[in-house]
Each structure stands twice: as structure tokens, then as C-alpha cells.
C-alpha positions as a Markdown table, in Angstrom:
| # | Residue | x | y | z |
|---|---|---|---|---|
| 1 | Unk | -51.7 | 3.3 | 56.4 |
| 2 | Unk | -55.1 | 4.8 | 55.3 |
| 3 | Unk | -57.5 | 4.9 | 58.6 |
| 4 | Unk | -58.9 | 1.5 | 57.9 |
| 5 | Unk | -55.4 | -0.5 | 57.3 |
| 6 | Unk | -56.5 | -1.1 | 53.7 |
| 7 | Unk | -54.4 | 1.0 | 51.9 |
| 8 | Unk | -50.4 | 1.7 | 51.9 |
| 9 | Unk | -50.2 | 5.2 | 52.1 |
| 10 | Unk | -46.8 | 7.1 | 51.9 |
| 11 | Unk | -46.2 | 9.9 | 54.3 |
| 12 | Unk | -44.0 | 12.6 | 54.8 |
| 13 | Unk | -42.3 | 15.0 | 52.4 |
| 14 | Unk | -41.6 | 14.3 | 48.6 |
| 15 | Unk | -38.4 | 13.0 | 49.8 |
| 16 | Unk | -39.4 | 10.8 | 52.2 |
| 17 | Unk | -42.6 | 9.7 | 49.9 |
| 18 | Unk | -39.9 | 8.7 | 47.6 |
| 19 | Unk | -37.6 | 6.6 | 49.7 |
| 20 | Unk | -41.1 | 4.4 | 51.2 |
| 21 | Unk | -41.8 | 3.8 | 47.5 |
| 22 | Unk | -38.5 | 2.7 | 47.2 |
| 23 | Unk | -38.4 | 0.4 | 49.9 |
| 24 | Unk | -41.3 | -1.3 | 48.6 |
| 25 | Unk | -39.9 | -2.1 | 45.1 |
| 26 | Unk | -36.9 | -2.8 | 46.9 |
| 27 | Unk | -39.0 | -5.7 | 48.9 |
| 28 | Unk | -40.8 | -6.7 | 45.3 |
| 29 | Unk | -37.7 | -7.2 | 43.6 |
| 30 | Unk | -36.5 | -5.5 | 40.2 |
| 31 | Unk | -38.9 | -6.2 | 37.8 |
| 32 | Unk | -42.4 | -6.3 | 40.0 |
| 33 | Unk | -40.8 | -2.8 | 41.6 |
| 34 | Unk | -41.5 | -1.2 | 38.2 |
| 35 | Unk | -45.1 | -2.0 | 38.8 |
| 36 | Unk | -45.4 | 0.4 | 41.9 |
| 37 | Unk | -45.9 | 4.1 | 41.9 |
| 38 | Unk | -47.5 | 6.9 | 43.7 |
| 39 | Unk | -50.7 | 7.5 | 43.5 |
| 40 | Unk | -51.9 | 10.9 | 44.6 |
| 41 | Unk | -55.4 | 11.1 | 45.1 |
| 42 | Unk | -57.1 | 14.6 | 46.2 |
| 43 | Unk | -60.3 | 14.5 | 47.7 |
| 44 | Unk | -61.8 | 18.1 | 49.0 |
| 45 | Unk | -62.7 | 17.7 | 52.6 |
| 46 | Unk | -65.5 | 18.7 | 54.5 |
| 47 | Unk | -64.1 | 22.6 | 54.9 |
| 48 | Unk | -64.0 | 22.8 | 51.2 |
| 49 | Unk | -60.3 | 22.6 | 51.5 |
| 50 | Unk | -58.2 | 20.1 | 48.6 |
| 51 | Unk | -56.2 | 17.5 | 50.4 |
| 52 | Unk | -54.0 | 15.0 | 48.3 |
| 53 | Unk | -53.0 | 11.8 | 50.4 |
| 54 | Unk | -50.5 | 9.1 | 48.4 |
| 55 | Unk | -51.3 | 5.8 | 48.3 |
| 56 | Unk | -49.0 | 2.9 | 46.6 |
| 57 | Unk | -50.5 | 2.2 | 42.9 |
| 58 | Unk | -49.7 | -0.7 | 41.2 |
| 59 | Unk | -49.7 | -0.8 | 37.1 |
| 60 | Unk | -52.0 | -3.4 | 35.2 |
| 61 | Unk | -49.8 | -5.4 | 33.4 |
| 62 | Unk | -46.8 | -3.1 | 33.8 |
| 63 | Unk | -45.2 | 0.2 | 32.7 |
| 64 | Unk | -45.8 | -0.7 | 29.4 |
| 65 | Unk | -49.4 | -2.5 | 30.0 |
| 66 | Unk | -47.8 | -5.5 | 28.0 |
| 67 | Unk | -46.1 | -7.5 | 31.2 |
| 68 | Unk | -47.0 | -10.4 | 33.0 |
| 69 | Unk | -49.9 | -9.8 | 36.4 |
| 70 | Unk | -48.0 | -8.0 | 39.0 |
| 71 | Unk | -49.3 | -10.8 | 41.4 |
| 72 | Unk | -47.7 | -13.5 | 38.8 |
| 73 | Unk | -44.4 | -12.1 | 38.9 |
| 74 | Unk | -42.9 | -13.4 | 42.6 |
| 75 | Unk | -43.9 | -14.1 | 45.9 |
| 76 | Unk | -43.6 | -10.8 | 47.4 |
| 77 | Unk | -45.6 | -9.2 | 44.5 |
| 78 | Unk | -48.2 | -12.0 | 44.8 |
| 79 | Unk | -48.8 | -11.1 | 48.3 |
| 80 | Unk | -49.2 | -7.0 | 48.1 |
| 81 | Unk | -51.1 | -7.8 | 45.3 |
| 82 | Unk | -53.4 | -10.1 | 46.7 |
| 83 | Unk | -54.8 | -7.4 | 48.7 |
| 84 | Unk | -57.2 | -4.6 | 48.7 |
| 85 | Unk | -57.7 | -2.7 | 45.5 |
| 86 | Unk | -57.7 | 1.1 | 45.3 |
| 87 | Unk | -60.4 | 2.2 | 43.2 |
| 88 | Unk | -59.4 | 2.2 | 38.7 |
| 89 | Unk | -58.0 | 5.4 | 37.5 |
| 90 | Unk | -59.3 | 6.6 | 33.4 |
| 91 | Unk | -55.1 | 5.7 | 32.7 |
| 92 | Unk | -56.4 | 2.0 | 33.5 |
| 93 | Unk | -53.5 | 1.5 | 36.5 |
| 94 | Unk | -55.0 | -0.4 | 39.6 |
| 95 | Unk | -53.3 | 0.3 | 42.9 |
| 96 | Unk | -53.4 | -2.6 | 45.7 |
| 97 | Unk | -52.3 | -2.1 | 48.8 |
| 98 | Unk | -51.3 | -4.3 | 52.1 |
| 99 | Unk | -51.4 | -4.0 | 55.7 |
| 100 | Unk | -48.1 | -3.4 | 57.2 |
| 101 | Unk | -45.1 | -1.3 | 56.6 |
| 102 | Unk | -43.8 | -0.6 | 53.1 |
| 103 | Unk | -40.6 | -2.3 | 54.1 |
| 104 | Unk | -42.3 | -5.3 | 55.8 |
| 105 | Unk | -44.3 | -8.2 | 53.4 |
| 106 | Unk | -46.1 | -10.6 | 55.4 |
């Protein structure tokens, strides 16, 4: 969780980044899972030093942009996507987040 429980953030190693992502479409189900990726985001902090932190990202529309609202698609996806949004990206994806665990839906 980002510092202000807004944002999922994933944690940890690539592998372990991985498995929270996982979890997550796991919790979505099948087809709103193939909405969620990881979105690295590296900001330079106030040493001048890069830091990338990985938030949960959720695609408009889809992989292929042609789907159905992620929110639309189920319950589960309806509530992460209900959420806060993390800032557009120029590849048009949107990334929402929820406060909780990646495994957990509320």
C-alpha cells in the first residue's frame, strides 16, 4: 500500500511482485484478471536518486482496448475498480487501486 492507502502497490522482488499480481487476477476472476498489470512508476527522489515503486494498473477497456469496463465485468472487478485512480499513462491504460491486501476484496 502506497503511504496514503490509495494505491495497491506490489512489493518485494520480481518474483514476489509477480505472484501479488497474480493473486489479484486470481480474486478478479479470468477474464477481469487480464485487465491488471504492473505498473512501474519511477519518480527521482529528493537525493537525486531514481526510485521505481509498482503499483497495480488496470487497462481501459482491456488488453486489446476493445473489452467491456473493467468495473462492468464482475463484482470483484467492480469493487477494485471503483476506487482510486492512478494518474493516465500516454499508452492510455488507467490503473485503480483499493485499500486492502491484493488477496483480500472488500
Amino acid at each position: 500500500m502506497d503511504p496514503k492507502g490509495k494505491w495497491i502497490e506490489l512489493t518485494g522482488s520480481d518474483e514476489e511482485r509477480k505472484k501479488q499480481l497474480q493473486a489479484l487476477q486470481a480474486a478478479v476472476g479470468k477474464q477481469a484478471g487480464q485487465y491488471l498489470y504492473d505498473n512501474a512508476v519511477t519518480t527521482t527522489d529528493a537525493s537525486g536518486n531514481k526510485v521505481t515503486n509498482h503499483y497495480v494498473g488496470i487497462r481501459d477497456n482491456g488488453p486489446d482496448g476493445k473489452g467491456p469496463s473493467f468495473g462492468s465485468i464482475n463484482a470483484a472487478a467492480n469493487k477494485v475498480g471503483g476506487s482510486s485512480v492512478i494518474p493516465k499513462r500516454r499508452d492510455n491504460r488507467v490503473g485503480y487501486s483499493r485499500v486492502g491486501r491484493p488477496d483480500r476484496l472488500y
